[in-house]
N, C-alpha and C positions, 0 to 999 in steps of 0.2 A: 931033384925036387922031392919032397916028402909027400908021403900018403895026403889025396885030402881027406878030411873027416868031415863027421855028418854036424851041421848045425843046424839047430832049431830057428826057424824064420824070426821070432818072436826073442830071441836071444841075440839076433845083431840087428833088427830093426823095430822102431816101437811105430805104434800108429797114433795118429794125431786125431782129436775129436772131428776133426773134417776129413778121416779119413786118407789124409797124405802120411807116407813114409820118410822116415827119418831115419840113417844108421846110429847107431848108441856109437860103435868103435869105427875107424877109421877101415873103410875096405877099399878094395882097387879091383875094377873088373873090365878084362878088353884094355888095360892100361891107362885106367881112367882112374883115376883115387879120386875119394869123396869120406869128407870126415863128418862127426855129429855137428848137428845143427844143417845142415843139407837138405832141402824139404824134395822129395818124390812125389809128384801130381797124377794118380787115373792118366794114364793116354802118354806121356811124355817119357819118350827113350832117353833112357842117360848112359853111356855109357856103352848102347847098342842094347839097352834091357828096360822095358816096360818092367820093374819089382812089381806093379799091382797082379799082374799077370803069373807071379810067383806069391801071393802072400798065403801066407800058413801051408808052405812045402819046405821041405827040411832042405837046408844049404851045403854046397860043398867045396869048403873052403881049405886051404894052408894057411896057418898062420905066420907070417913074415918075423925078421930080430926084432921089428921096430913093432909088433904086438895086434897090425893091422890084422884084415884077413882078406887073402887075394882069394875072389871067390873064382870059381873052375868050371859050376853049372849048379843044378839041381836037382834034387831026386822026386819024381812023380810017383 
């Protein structure tokens, strides 16, 4: 498995003017894949991760052949 690298919160998910997330690229976390258009709500685990709980901390992910990003954790 490759190094993960650091990505910026803001570079694989955008926020919705109500404040829900959405991933731009296709990620998979805990085995779970979720592509764009995928809405994230405040309070709702997906995946086993509350993202609002992560927003604006930097990500760390592998990028896969198929260009997603299996993310690994993130950096406090």
């Amino acid at each position: 498995m490759d190094e993960p690298k650091h990505y910026k919160f803001l570079d694989v998910f955008q926020e919705g003017p109500d404040g829900s997330l959405s991933p731009k690229v296709r990620i998979e976390i805990n085995g779970v894949s979720f592509g764009p258009g995928v809405v994230f709500q405040r309070g709702v685990s997906s995946g086993g991760v509350d993202f609002h709980l992560y927003k604006y901390v930097d990500i760390a992910a592998t990028e896969q052949a198929d260009g997603s990003l299996m993310i690994v954790g993130f950096y406090k």
